[in-house]
C-alpha positions as CSV (number, residue, x, y, z in Angstrom):
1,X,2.8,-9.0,10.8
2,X,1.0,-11.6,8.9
3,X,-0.7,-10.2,5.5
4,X,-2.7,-12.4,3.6
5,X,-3.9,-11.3,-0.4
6,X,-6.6,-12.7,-1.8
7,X,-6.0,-12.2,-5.7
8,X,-7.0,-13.6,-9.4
9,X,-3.6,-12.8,-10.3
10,X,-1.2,-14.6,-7.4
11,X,1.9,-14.2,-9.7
12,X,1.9,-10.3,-9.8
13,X,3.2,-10.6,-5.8
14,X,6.4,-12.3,-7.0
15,X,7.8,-8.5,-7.2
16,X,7.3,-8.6,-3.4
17,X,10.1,-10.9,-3.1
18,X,12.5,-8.1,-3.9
19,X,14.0,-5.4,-2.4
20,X,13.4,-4.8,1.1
21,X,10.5,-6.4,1.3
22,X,12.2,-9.5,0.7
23,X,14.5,-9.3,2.9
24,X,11.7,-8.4,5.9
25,X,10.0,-11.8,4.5
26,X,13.6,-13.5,5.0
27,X,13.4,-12.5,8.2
28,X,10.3,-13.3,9.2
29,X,9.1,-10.1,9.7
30,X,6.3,-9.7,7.4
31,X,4.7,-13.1,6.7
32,X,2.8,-12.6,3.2
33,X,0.4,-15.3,2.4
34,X,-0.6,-15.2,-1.6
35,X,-4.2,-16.9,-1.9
36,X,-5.7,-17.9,-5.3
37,X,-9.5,-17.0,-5.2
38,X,-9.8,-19.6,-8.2
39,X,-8.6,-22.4,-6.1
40,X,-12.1,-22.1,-3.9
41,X,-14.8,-21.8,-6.9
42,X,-16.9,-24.6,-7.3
43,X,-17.5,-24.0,-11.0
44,X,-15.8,-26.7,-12.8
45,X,-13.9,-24.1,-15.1
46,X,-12.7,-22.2,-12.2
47,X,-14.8,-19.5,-13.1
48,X,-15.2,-16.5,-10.7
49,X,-17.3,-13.8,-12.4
50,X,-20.2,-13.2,-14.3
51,X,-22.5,-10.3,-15.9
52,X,-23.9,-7.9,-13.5
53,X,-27.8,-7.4,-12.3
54,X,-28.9,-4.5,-13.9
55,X,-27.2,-4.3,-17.2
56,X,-24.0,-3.0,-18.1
57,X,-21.0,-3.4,-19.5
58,X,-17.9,-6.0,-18.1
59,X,-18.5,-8.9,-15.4
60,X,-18.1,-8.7,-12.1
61,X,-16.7,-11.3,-9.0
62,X,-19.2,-13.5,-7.9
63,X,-20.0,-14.1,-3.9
64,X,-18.8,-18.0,-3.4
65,X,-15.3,-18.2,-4.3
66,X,-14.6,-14.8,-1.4
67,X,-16.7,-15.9,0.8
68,X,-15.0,-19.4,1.1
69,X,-11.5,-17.9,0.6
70,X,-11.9,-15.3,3.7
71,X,-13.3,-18.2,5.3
72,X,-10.2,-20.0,4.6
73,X,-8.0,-17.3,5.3
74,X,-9.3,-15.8,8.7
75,X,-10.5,-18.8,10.1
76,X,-10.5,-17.1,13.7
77,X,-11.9,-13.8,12.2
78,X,-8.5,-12.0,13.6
79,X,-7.7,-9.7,10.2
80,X,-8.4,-6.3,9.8
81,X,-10.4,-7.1,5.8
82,X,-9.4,-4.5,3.2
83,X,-10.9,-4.6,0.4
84,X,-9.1,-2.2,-2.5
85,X,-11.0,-0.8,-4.0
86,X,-11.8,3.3,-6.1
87,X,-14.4,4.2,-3.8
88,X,-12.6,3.7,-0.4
89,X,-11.1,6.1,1.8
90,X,-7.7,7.7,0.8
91,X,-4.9,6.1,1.8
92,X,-2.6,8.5,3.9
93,X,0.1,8.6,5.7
94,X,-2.0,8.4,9.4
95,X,-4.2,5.6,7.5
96,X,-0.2,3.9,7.0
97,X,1.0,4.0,10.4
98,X,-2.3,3.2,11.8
99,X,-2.6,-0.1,9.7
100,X,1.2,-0.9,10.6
101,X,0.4,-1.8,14.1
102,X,-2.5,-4.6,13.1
103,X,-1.3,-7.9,13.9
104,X,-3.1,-9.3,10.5
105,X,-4.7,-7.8,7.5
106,X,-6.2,-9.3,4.6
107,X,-6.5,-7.3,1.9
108,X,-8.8,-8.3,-0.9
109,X,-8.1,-7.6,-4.9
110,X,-10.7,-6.7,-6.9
111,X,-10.9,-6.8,-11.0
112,X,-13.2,-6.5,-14.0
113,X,-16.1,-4.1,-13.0
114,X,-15.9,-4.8,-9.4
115,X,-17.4,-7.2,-6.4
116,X,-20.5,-8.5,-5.8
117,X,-21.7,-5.9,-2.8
118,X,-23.1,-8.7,-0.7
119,X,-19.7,-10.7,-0.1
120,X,-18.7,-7.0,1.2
121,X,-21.2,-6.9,3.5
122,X,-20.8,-10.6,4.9
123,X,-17.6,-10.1,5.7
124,X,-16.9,-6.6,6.4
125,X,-15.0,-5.5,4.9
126,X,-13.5,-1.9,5.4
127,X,-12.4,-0.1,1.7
128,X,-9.3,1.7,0.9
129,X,-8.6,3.5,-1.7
130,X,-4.9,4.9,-3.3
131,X,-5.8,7.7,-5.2
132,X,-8.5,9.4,-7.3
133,X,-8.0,7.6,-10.7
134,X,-8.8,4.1,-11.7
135,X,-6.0,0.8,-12.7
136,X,-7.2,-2.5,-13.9
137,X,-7.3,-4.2,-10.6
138,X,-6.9,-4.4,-7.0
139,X,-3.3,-6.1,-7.1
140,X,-0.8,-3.3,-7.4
141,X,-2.9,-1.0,-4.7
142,X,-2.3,-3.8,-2.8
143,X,1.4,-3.7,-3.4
144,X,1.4,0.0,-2.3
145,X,-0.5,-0.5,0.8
146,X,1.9,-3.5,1.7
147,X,5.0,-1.6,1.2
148,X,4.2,1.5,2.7
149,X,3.2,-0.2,6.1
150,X,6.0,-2.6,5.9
151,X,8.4,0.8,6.5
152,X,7.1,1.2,10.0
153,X,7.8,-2.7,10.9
154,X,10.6,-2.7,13.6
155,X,13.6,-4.3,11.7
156,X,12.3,-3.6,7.9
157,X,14.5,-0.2,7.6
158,X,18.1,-0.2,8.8
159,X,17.0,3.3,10.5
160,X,13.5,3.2,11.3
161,X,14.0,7.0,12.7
162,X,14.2,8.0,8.8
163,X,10.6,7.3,8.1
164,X,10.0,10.7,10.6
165,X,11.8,13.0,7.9
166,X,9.9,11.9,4.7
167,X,7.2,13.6,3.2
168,X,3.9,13.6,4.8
169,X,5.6,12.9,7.8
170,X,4.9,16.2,9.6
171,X,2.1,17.3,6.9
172,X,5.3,18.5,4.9
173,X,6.7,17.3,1.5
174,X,10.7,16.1,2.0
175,X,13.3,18.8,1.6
176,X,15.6,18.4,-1.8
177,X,18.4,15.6,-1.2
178,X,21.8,15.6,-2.5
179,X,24.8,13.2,-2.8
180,X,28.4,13.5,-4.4
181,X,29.7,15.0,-6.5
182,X,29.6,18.3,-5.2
183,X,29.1,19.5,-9.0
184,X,27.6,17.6,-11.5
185,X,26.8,19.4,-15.0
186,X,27.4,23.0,-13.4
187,X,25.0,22.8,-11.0
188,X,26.7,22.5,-7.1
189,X,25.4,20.9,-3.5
190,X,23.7,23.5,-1.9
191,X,26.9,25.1,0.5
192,X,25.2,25.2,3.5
193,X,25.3,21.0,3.3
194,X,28.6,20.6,3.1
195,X,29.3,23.7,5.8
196,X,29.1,20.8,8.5
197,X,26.7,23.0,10.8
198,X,24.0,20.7,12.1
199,X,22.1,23.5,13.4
200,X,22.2,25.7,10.3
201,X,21.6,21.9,7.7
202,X,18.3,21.5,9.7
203,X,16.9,25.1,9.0
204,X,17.5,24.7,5.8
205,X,15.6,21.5,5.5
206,X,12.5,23.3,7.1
207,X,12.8,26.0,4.8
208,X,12.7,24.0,1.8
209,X,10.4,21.8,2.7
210,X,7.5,24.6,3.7
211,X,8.7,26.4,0.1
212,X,8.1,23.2,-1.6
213,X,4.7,22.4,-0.1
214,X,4.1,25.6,-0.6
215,X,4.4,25.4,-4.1
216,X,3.2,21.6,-5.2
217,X,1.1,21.0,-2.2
218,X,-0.4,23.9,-0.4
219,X,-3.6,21.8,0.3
220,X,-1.1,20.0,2.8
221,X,-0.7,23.8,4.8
């Protein structure tokens, strides 16, 4: 998959170079291209925002510099355009897999008080959102959105089969996990994990997960 970012803030992506993200960049899994929108304004001081129509507080990105760096990007108009941004739809775990099986995204970073609607518009751009609060830019949704597709790339996970027992995964939260020591602090492994009865282990894991979504998520039910 080839995922291009269009950002104020290029070095923030760094992190992406860890962790198993890395590696699926390593091996040529993902391809993550990292694309300064100040490198296509034509204001001499790089400038890319100004005060909004209107009134109000904060600036907001001006039209040029995203229009010419989509251009640039998505020459042949073959990316699915994200744009991150609070009022978007709620990124699930359906929205995930669905994205994971797009040959190329571009996802689009957003700061200040937001993007000028008409560069939206031109380039269609579809928005997503990660939750119902607010952070100071579009970079680290973008990081979520990135990593959580990147899990159902063929070759990213050592076992991609474990990505069908996490939460969300069947409209349940995960089941507790456990690892040794059997004791730890007086509290022990729950004996029916260590009994070595498959049949009886995976019970238990459907139990616990409906108690627990039961109890933190019943919208989920």
């Amino acid at each position: 998959m080839k995922i291009n970012v269009l950002t104020l803030f290029p070095k923030m992506f760094d992190a992406l170079k860890e962790s198993l993200l890395g590696k699926a960049q390593e091996k040529n899994l993902i391809e993550l291209n990292v694309i300064n929108i100040r490198d296509f304004s034509k204001d001499k001081h790089k400038k890319c925002d100004d005060t909004t129509f209107g009134g109000g507080n904060g600036m907001v990105m001006t039209c040029q510099p995203i229009y010419d760096a989509v251009n640039f990007a998505d020459k042949d108009k073959t990316c699915k355009r994200i744009y991150l941004s609070p009022k978007g739809k709620k990124l699930d775990q359906k929205e995930v897999i669905k994205l994971s099986s797009e040959k190329d995204l571009l996802l689009l970073c957003g700061h200040y008080e937001g993007i000028d609607q008409r560069v939206l518009d031109l380039c269609q751009f579809s928005e997503i959102s990660i939750g119902d609060y607010i952070v100071s830019g579009g970079e680290i949704p973008a990081m979520v959105l990135i990593d959580a597709i990147a899990r159902y790339i063929p070759g990213v996970l050592h076992c991609l089969e474990s990505v069908n027992e996490e939460s969300f995964s069947d409209n349940l939260l995960e089941y507790p996990q456990y690892t040794k020591p059997v004791e730890f602090m007086g509290l022990i492994v729950p004996e029916v994990l260590v009994s070595g009865h498959h049949k009886k282990i995976q019970e238990w894991r459907k139990e616990q997960s409906i108690a627990l979504t039961k109890r933190q998520r019943p919208d989920l039910m």
